[in-house]
C-alpha positions as CSV (number, residue, x, y, z in Angstrom):
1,X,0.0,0.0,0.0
2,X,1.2,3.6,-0.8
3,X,0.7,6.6,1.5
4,X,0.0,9.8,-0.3
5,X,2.9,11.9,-0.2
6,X,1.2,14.9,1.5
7,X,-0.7,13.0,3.8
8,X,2.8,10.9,4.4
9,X,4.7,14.4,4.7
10,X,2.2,15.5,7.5
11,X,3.0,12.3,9.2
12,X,6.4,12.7,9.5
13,X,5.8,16.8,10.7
14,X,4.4,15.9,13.8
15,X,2.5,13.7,16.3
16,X,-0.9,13.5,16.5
17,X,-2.7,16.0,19.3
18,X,-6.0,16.5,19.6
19,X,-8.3,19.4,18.9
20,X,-7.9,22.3,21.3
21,X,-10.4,23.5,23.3
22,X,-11.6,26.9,22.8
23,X,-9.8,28.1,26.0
24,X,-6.9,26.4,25.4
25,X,-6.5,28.2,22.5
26,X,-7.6,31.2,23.6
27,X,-4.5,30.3,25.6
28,X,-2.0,30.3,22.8
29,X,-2.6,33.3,21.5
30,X,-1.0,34.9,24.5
31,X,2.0,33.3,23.2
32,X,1.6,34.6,19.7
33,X,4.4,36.9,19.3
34,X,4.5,40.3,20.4
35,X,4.1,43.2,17.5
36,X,6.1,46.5,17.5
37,X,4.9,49.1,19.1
38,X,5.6,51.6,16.8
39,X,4.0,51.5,13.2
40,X,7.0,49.9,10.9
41,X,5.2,51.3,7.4
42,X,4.7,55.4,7.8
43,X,1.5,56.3,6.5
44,X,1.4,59.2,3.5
45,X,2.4,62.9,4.6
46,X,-0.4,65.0,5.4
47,X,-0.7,68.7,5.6
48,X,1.0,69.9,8.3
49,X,3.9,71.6,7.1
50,X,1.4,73.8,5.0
51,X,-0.6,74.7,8.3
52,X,2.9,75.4,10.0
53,X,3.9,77.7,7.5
54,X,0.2,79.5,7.7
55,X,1.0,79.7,11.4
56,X,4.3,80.9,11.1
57,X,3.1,83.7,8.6
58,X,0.6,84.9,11.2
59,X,2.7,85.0,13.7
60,X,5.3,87.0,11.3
61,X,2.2,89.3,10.6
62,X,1.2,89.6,14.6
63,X,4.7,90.5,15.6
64,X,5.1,93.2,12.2
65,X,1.4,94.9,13.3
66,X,2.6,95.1,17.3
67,X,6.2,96.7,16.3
68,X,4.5,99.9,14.7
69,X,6.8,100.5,12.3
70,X,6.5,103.0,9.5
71,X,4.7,101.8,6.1
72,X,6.9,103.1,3.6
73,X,9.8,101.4,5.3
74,X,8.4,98.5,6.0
75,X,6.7,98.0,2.3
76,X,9.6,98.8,0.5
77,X,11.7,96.1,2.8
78,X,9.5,93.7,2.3
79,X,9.3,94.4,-1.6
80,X,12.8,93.8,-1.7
81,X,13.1,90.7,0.0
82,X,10.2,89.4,-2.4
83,X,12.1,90.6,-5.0
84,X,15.8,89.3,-4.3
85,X,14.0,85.7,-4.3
86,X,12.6,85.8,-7.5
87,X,16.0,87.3,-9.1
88,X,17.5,83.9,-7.3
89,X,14.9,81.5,-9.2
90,X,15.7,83.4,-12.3
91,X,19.9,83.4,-11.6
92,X,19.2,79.4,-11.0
93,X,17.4,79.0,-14.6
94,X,19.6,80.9,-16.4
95,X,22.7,78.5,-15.1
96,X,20.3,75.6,-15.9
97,X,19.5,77.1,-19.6
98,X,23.4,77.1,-20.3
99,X,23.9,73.0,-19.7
100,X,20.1,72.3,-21.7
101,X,20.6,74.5,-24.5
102,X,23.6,71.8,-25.5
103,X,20.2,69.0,-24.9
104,X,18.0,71.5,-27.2
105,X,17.6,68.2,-29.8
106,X,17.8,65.2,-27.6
107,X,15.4,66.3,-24.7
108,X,13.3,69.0,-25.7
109,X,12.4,68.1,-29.6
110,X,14.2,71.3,-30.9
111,X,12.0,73.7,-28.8
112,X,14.2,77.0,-27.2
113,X,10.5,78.1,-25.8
114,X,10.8,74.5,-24.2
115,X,13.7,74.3,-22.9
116,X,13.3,78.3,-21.3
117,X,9.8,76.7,-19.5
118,X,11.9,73.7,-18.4
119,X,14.6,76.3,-16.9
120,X,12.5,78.6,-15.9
121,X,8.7,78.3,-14.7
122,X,8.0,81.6,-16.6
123,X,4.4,81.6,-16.3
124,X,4.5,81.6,-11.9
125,X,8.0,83.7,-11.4
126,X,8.3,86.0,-14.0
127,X,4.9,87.8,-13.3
128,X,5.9,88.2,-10.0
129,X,9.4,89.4,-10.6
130,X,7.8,92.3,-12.4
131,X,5.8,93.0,-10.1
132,X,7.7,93.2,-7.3
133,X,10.6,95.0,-9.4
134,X,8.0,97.4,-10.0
135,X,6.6,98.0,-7.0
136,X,10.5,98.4,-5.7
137,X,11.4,101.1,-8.1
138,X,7.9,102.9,-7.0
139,X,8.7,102.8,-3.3
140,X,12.5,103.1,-3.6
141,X,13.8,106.9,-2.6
142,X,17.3,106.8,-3.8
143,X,19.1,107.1,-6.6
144,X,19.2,104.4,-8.9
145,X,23.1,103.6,-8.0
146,X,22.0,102.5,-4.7
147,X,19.3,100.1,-6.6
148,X,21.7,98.8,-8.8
149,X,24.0,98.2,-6.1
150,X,21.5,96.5,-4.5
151,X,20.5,94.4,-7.2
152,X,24.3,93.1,-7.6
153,X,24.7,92.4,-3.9
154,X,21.3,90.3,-4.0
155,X,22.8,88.1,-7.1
156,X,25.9,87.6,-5.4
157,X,24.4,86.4,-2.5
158,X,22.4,83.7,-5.1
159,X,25.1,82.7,-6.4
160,X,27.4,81.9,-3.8
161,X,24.5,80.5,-2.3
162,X,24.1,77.9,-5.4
163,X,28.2,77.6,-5.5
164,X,28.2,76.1,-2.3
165,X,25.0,73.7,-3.0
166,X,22.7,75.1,0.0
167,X,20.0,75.5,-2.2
168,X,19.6,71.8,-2.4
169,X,16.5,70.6,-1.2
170,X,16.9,68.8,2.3
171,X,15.8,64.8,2.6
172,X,12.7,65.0,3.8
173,X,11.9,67.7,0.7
174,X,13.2,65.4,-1.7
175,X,11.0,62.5,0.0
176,X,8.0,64.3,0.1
177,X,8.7,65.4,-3.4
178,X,9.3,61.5,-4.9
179,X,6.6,60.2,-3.1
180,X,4.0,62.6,-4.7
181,X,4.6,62.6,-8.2
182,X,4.7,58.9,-7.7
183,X,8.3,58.5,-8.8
184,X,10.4,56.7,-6.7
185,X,12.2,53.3,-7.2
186,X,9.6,51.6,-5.2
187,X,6.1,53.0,-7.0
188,X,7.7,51.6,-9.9
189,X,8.6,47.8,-8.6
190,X,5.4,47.9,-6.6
191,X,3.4,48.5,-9.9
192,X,5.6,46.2,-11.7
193,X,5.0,43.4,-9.9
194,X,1.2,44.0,-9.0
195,X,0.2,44.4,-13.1
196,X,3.4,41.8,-14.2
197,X,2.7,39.1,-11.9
198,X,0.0,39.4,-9.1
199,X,-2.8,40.2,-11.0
200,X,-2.4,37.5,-12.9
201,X,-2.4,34.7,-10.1
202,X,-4.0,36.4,-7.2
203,X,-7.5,35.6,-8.8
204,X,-6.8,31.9,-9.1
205,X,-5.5,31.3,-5.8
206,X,-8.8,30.4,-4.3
207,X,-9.5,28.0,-6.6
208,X,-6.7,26.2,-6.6
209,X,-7.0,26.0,-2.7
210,X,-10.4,24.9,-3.2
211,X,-8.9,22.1,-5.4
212,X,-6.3,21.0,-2.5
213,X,-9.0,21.1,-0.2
214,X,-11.9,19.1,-1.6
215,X,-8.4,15.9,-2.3
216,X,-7.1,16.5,1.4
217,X,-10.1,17.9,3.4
218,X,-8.1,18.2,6.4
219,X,-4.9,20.5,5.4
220,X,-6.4,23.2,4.8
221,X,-9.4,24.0,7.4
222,X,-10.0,27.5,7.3
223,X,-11.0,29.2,4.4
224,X,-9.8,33.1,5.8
225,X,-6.2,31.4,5.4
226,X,-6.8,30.7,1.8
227,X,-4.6,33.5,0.5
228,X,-1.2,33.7,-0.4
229,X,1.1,35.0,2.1
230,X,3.6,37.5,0.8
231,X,6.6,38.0,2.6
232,X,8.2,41.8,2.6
233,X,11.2,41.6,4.9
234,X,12.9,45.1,5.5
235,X,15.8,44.2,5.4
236,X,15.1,43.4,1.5
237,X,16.9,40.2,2.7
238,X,15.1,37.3,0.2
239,X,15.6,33.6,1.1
240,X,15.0,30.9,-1.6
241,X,14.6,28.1,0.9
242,X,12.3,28.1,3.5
243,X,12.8,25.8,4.9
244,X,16.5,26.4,5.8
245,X,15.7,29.9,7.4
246,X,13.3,28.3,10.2
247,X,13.3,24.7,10.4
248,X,9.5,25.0,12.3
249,X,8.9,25.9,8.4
250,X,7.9,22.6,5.8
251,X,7.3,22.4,2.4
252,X,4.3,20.1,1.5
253,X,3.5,20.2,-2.0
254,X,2.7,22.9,-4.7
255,X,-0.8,24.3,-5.6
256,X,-2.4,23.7,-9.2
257,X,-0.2,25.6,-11.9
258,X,-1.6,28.0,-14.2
259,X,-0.1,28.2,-17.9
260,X,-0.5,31.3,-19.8
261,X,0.9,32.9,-22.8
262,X,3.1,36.0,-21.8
263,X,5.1,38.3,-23.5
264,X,6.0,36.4,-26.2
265,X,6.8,33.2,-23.8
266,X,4.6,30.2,-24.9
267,X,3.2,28.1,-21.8
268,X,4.6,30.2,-18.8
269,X,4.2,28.6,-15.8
270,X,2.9,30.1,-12.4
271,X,2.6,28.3,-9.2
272,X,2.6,28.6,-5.9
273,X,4.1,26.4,-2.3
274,X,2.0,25.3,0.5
275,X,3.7,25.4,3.4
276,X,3.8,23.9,7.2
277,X,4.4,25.9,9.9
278,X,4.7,24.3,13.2
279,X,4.2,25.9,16.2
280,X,5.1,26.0,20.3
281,X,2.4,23.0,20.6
282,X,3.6,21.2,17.6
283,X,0.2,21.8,15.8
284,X,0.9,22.3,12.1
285,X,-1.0,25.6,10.7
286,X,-1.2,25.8,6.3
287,X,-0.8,28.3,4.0
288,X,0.4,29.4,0.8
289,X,3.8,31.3,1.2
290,X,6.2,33.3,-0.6
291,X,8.7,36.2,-1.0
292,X,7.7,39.3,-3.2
293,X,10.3,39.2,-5.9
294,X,11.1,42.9,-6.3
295,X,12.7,42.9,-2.9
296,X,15.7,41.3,-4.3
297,X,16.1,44.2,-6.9
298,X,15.9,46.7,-4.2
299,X,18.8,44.5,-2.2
300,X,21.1,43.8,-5.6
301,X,21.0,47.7,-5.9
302,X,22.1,48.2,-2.5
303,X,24.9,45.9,-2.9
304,X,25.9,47.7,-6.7
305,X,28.1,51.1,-6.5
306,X,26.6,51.9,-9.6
307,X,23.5,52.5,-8.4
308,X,24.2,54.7,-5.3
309,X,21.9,53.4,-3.2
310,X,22.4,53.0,0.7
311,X,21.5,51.0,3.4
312,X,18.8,53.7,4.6
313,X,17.4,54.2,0.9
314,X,16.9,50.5,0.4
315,X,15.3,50.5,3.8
316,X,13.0,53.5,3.2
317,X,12.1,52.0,-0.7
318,X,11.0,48.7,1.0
319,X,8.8,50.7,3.5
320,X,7.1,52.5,0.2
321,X,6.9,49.4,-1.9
322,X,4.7,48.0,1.0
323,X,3.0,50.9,1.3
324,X,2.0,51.6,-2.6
325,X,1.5,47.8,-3.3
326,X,-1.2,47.9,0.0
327,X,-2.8,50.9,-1.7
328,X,-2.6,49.0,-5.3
329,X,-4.1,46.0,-4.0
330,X,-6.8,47.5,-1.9
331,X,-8.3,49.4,-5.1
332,X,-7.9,46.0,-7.2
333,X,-11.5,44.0,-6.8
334,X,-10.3,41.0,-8.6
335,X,-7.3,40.9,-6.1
336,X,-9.7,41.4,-2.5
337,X,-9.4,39.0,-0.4
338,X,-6.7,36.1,-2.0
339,X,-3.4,38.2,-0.6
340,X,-2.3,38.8,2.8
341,X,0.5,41.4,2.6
342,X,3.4,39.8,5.9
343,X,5.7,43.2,6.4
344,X,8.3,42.6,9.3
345,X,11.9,43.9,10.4
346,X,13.9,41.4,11.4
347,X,15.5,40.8,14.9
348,X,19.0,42.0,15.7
349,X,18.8,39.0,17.7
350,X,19.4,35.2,15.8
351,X,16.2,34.0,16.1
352,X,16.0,30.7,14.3
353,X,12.7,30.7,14.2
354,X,11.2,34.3,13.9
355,X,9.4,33.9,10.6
356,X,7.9,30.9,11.9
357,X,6.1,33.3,15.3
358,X,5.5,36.0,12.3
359,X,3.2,34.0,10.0
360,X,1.9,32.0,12.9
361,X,1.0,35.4,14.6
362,X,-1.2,36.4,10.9
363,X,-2.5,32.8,10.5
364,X,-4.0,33.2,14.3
365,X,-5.7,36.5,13.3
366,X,-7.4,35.4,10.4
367,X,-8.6,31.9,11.7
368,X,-9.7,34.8,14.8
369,X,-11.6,37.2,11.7
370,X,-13.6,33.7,10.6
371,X,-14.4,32.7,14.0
372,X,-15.9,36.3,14.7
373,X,-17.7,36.2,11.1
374,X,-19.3,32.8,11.5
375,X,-20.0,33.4,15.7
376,X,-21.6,30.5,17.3
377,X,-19.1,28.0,15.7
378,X,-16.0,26.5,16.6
379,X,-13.5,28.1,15.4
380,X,-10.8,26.6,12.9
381,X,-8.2,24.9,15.0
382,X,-5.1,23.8,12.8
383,X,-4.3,20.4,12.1
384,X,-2.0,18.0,13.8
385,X,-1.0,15.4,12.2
386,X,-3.9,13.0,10.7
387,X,-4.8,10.3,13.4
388,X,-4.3,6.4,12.1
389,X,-8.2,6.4,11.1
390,X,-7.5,9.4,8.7
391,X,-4.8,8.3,7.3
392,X,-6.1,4.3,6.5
393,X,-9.0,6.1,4.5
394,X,-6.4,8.1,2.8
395,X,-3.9,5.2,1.6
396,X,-4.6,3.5,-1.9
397,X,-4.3,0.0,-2.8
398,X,-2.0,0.3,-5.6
399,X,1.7,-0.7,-5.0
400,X,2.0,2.1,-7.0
401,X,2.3,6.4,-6.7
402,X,-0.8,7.8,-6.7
403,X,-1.7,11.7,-8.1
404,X,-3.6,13.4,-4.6
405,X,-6.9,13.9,-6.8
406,X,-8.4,11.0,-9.3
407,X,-7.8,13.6,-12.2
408,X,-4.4,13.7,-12.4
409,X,-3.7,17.1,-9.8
């Protein structure tokens, strides 16, 4: 007699223990591991450096009104100081225009009135130049050496200013600034792999869990596990063997593939692993697992000097990959429910077996979100290994290997 080899892999996982009862498991989720107390994805910027700088400028306004000072004065300085700062944005775009005008072909299609816009946002500060230029002149009671001189010294100080780079934007500027036009290195792997490779098998996992179900009713129990677990590590740090990173972490068997024509690649094959992970009670808990690929891009770049990317920025990228792939997936309907997104920074601690606590940890909260949804039933306890009974009414006469389902799975 042969022993399937999924039911004969679950045999040699563990011992055989019976079901819990519900406070005893309500006991082992006090054992679940603990979760950081600070959030490890930030959330989007909001407005709150706009409302400081409102608050600031009414402050600014308060403390002009209560010194009392003279109009004139006080117009024409403040005309001034408007005015030196648009003379630096048009000093930048005029050392700007002299490196694009050798680009006049290549980047801007032949356009001069192109490459001046590019330089130069004409249409916001040239207005206002004139403007305040105007407005100078009007309220200025000198002679016009003393404006010219004044002019010069303004220029100077722009251009030592962009001679010694301090009119670089700071980090959190240049952050703020990636992360709203939707440009950085992660908004591009997130999409990448959510319209490459996840929208294509997302929609099939549940049926092919269905499948592995209905041949071994008693792997996979709960149905709010039947999604595939997709490992974002920090770190960026991507294993390909599970099963040598925690050892309380099996491989059982792989779920149906699917075949599709792609990109010019006849019969491209997509599957997925279900895995066993065995926790502090030796109970073995199912689910679908696996690393999301672009992580390793975002590590191989770290590792490159071509591509100037530190420790921190790989760090920060894989934070905003998990944040813009969340935000893809949440707005995708054919995607709902068939993912469960696994972000988590690794110890600085060797802990062989801290993935293992991690996906145990989500497993628990969803078999938790089915018990509350279907109240007044026993929850979904995982499974042990199969008792002796099970198993006899899953061996097969034949001397020979037998496929898990009668049509050929």
């Amino acid at each position: 007699m042969h022993v399937h080899p999924l039911l004969h892999s679950l045999w040699l996982l563990g011992t055989t223990v019976p079901p819990d009862p519900p406070l005893l498991q309500m006991s082992q989720e006090s054992r679940q591991p603990s979760r950081p107390t600070a959030p490890l994805i930030p959330t989007a910027r909001g407005g709150r450096a706009q409302r400081a700088m409102y608050l600031l400028l009414a402050l600014c306004a308060a403390a002009l009104c209560l010194a009392r000072e003279p109009l004139t004065p006080t117009a024409r300085s403040l005309v001034s100081h408007f005015m030196t700062l648009q003379l630096g944005v048009l000093l930048k775009g005029i050392c700007y225009l002299a490196e694009e005008i050798f680009h006049l072909q290549s980047r801007h299609h032949g356009s001069f009135w192109r490459v001046l816009s590019a330089c130069i946002p004409l249409h916001r500060h040239l207005p206002l130049l004139l403007i305040s230029g105007s407005a100078y002149v009007a309220l200025f009671d000198g002679d016009g050496w003393q404006l010219g001189l004044h002019l010069i010294l303004a220029s100077l100080g722009h251009l030592l200013t962009f001679v010694l780079g301090l009119h670089k934007p700071s980090a959190v500027e240049m952050s703020e600034m990636f992360e709203t036009s939707k440009q950085n290195v992660a908004h591009g792997l997130a999409w990448s792999y959510y319209v490459g490779y996840l929208k294509i098998v997302l929609p099939r996992v549940k049926k092919s869990m269905e499948e592995l179900s209905r041949a071994n009713p008693n792997v996979l129990t709960c149905m709010e596990t039947w999604k595939l677990h997709i490992l974002i590590p920090l770190s960026c740090d991507v294993y390909d063997d599970l099963e040598k990173v925690d050892s309380n972490i099996q491989y059982l068997t792989d779920l149906a593939e699917t075949t599709l024509s792609r990109a010019g690649t006849k019969k491209r094959v997509y599957k997925h692993s279900l895995y066993a992970i065995r926790d502090e009670d030796n109970k073995l808990w199912h689910c679908a697992v696996e690393y999301a690929t672009p992580l390793q891009s975002l590590h191989a770049m770290s590792q490159d000097d071509c591509a100037a990317f530190s420790r921190e920025d790989r760090v920060e990228q894989a934070k905003l990959f998990y944040r813009t792939l969340e935000e893809i997936l949440r707005g995708s309907r054919e995607c709902a429910g068939t993912y469960r997104l696994v972000a988590y920074e690794e110890s600085a601690e060797a802990e062989t077996h801290f993935l293992s606590r991690e996906l145990l940890w989500h497993l628990r909260q969803q078999h938790c979100e089915e018990y509350t949804v279907h109240e007044g039933t026993r929850p979904c306890s995982p499974s042990a290994t199969l008792s002796s009974a099970e198993l006899n009414l899953q061996i097969s006469t034949s001397d020979l290997p037998q496929p898990l389902r009668s049509d050929g799975f």
